[in-house]
N, CA and C atoms as an extended XYZ file, in Angstrom:
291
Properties=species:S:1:pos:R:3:atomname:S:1:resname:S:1:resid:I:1 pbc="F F F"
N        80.996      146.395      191.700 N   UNK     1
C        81.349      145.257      190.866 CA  UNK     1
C        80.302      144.147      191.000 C   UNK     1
N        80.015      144.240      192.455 N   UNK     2
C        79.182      142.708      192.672 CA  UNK     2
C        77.742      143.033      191.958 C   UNK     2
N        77.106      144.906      192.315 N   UNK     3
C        75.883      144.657      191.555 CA  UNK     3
C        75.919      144.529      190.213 C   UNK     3
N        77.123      145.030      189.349 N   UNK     4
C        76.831      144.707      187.603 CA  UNK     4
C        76.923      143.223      187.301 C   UNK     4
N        77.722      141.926      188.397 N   UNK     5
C        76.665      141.141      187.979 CA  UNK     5
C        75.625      140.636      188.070 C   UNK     5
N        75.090      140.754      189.098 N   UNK     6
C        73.566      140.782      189.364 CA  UNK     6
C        72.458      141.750      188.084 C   UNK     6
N        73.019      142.509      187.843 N   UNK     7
C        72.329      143.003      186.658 CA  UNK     7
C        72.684      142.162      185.192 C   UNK     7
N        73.621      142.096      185.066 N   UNK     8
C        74.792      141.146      183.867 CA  UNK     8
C        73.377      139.672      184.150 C   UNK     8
N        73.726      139.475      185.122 N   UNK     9
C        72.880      137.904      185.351 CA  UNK     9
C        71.398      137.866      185.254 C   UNK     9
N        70.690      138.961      185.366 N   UNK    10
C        69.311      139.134      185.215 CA  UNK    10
C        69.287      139.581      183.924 C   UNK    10
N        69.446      140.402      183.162 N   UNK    11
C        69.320      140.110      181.880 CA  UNK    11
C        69.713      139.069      180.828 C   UNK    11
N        70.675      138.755      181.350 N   UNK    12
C        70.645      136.816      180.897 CA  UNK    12
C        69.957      135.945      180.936 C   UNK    12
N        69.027      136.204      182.428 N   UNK    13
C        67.938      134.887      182.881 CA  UNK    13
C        66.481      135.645      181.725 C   UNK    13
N        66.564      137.149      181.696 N   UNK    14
C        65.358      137.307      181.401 CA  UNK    14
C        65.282      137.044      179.816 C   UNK    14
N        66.511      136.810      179.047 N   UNK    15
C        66.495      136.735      177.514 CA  UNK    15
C        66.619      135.469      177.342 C   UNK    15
N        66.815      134.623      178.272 N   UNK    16
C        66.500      133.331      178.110 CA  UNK    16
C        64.889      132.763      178.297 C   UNK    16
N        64.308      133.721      178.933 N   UNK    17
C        62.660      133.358      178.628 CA  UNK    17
C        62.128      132.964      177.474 C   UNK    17
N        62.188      134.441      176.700 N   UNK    18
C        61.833      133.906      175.571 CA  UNK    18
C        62.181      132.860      174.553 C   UNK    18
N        63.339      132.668      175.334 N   UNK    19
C        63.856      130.945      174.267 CA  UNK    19
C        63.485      130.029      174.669 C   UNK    19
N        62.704      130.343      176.036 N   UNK    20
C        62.040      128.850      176.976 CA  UNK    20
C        61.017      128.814      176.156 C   UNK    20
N        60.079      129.590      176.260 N   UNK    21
C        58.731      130.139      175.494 CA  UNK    21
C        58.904      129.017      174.500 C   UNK    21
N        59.713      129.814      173.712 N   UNK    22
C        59.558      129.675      172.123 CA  UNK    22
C        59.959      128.074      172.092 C   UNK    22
N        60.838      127.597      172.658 N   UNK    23
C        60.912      125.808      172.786 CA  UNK    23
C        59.633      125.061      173.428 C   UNK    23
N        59.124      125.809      174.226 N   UNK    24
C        57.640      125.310      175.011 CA  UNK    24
C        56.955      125.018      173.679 C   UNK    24
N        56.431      126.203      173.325 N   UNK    25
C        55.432      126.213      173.026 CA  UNK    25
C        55.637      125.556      171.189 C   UNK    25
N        56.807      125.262      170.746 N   UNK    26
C        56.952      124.850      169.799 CA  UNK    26
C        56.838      122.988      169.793 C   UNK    26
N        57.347      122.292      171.383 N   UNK    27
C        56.870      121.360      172.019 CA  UNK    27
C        55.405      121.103      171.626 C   UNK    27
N        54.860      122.000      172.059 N   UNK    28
C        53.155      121.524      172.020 CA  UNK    28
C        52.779      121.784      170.963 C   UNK    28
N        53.426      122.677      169.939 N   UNK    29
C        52.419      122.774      168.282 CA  UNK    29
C        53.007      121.366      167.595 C   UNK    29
N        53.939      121.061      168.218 N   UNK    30
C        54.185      119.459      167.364 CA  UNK    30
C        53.473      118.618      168.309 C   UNK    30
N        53.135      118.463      169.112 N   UNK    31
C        52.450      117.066      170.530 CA  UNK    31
C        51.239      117.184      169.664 C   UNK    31
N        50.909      118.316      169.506 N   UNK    32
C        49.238      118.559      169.781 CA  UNK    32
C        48.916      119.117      168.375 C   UNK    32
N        49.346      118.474      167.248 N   UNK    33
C        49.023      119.709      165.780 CA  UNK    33
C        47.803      118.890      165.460 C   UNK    33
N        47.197      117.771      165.765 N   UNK    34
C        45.913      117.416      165.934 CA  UNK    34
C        44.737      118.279      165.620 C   UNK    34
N        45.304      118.777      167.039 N   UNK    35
C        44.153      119.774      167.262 CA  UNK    35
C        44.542      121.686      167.183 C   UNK    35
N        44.086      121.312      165.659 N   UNK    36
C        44.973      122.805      165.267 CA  UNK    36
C        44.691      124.258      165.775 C   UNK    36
N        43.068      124.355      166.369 N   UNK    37
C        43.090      125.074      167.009 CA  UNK    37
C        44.169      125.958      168.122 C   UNK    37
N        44.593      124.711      168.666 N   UNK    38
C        45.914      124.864      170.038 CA  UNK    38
C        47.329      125.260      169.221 C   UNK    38
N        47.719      124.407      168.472 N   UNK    39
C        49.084      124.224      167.351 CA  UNK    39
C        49.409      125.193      166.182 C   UNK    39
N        48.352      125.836      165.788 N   UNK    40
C        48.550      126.764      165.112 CA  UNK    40
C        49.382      128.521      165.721 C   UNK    40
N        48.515      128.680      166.522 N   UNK    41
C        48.968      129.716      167.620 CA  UNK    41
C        49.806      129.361      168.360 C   UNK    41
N        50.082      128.156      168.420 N   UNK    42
C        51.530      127.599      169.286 CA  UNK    42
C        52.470      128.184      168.589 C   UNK    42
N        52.399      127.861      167.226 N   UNK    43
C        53.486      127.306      166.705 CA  UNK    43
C        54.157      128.997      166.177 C   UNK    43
N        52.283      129.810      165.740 N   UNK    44
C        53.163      131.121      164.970 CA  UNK    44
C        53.489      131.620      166.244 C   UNK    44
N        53.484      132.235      167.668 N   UNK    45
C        53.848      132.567      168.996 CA  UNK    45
C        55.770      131.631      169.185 C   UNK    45
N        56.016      130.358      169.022 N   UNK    46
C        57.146      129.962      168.845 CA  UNK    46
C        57.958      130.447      168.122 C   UNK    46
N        57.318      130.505      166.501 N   UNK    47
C        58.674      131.290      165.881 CA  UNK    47
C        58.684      133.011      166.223 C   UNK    47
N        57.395      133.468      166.678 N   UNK    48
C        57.971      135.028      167.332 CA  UNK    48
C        59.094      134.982      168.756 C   UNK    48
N        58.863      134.251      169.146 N   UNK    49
C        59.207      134.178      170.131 CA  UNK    49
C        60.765      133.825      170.251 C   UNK    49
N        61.083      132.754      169.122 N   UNK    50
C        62.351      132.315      168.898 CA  UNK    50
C        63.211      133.348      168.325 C   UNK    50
N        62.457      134.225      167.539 N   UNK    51
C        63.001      135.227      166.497 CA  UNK    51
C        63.515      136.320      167.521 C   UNK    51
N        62.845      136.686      168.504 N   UNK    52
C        62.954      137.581      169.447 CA  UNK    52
C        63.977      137.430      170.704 C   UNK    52
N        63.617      135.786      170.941 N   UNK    53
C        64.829      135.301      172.155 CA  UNK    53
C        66.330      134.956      171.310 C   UNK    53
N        66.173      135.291      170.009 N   UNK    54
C        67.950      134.369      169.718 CA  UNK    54
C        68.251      135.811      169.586 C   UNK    54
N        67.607      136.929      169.514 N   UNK    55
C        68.296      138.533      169.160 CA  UNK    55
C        68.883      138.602      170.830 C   UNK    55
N        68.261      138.292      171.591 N   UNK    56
C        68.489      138.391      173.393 CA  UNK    56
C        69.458      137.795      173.980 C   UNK    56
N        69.575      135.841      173.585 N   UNK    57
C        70.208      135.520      174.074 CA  UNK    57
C        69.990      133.825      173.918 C   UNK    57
N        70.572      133.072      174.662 N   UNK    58
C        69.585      131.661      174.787 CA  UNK    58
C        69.388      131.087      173.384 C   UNK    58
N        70.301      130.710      172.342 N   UNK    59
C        70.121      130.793      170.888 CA  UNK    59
C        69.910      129.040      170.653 C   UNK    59
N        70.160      128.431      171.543 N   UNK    60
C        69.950      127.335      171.305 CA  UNK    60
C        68.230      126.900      171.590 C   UNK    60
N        68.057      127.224      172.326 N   UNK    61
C        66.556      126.939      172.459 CA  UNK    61
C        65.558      127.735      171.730 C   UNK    61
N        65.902      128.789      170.952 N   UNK    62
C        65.463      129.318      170.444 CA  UNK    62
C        65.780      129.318      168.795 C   UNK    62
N        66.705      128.431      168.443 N   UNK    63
C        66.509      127.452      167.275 CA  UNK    63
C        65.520      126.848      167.182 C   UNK    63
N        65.768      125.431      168.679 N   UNK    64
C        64.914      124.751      168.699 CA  UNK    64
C        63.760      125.199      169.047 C   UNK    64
N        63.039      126.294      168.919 N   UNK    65
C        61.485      126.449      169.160 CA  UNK    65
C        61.662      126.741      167.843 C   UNK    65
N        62.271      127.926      167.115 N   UNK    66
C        61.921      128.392      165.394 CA  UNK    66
C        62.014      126.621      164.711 C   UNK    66
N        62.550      126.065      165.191 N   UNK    67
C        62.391      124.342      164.496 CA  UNK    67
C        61.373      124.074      164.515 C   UNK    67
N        60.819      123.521      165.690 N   UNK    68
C        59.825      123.325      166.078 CA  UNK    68
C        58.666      123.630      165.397 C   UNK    68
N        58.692      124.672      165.469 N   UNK    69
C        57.398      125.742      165.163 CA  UNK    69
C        57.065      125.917      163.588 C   UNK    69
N        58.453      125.514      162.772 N   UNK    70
C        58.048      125.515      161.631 CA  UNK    70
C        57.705      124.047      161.409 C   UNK    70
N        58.228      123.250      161.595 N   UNK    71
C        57.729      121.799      161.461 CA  UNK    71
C        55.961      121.568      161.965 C   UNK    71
N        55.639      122.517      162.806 N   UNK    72
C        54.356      122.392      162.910 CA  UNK    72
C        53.261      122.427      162.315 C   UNK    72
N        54.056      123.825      161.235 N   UNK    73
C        53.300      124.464      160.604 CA  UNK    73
C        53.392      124.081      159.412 C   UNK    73
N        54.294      123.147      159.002 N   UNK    74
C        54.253      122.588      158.119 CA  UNK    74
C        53.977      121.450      157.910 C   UNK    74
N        53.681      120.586      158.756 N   UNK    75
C        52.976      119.267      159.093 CA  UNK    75
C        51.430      119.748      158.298 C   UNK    75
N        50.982      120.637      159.643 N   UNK    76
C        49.531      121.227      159.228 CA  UNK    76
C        49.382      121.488      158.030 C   UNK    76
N        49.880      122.094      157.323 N   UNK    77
C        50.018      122.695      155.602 CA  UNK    77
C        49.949      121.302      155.180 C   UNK    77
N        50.594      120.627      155.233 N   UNK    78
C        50.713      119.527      154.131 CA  UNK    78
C        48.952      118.613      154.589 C   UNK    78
N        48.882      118.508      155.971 N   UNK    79
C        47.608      117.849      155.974 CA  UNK    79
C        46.453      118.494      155.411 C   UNK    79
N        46.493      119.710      155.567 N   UNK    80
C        45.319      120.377      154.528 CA  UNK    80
C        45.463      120.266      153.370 C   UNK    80
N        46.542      120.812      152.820 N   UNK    81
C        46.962      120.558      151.244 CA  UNK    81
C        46.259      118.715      151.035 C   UNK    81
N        46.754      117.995      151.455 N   UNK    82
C        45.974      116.501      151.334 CA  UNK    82
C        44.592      116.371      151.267 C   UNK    82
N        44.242      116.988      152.516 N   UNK    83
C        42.935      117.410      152.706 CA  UNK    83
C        41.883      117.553      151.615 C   UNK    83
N        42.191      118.919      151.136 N   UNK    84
C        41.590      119.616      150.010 CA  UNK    84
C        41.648      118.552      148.693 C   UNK    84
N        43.033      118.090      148.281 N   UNK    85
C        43.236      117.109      147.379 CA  UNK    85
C        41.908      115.423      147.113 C   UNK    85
N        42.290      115.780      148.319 N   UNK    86
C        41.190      114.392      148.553 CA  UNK    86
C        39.984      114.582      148.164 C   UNK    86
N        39.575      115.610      149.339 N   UNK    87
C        37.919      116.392      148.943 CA  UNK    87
C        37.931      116.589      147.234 C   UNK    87
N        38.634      117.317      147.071 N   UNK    88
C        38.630      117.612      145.281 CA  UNK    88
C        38.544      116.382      144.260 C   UNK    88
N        39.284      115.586      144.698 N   UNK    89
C        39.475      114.264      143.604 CA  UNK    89
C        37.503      113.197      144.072 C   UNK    89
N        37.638      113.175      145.244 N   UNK    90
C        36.066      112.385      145.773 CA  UNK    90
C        35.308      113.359      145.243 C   UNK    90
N        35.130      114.895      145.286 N   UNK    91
C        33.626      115.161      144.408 CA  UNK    91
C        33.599      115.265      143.441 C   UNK    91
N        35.152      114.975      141.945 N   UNK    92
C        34.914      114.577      141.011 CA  UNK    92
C        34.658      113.735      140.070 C   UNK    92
N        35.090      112.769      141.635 N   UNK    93
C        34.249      110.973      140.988 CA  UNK    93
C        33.274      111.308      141.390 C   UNK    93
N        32.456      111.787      142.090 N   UNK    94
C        30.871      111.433      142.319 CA  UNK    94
C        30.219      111.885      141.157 C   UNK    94
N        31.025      113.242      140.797 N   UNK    95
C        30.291      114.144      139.546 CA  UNK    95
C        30.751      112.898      138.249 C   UNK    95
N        31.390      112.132      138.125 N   UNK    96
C        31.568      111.645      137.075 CA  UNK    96
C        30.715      110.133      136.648 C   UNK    96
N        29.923      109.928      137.739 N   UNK    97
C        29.166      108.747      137.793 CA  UNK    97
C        27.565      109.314      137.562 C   UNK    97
């Protein structure tokens, strides 16, 4: 009896990893989407990670990383989308002068 929960309890702690993960690292693709190098791979690793830890276990933190992680990635999207907009509209005033 006593070892099935010791087993019962280790597969609990270990399917809660990946919901640590996936909240970690969804933490840092929003701290740090700056520097997208870091935030990008944060963020797609968060929602695998979330997708994988809420099938396991740990579903709350593994919301909050698939949150996370999309807000990252969608921060980033929209700053490029701006990005490009900008660039596009400035080299068609230059071309228009």
């Amino acid at each position: 009896m006593e070892e099935e929960n010791k087993t019962t309890q280790t597969v609990v702690q270990e399917s809660k990893g990946l919901s640590i993960a996936s909240m970690v690292l969804g933490i840092i693709s929003v701290v740090l989407f700056c520097i997208w190098y870091i935030s990008v791979p944060c963020a797609i690793l968060a929602i695998i990670f979330s997708v994988i830890g809420k099938k396991k276990g740990g579903k709350g933190m593994a919301i909050a990383g698939l949150v996370l992680g999309i807000v990252a990635l969608s921060i980033l999207i929209l700053i490029y989308i701006l990005a490009i907009v900008g660039i596009a509209s400035f080299a068609s005033a230059l071309n228009s002068i």
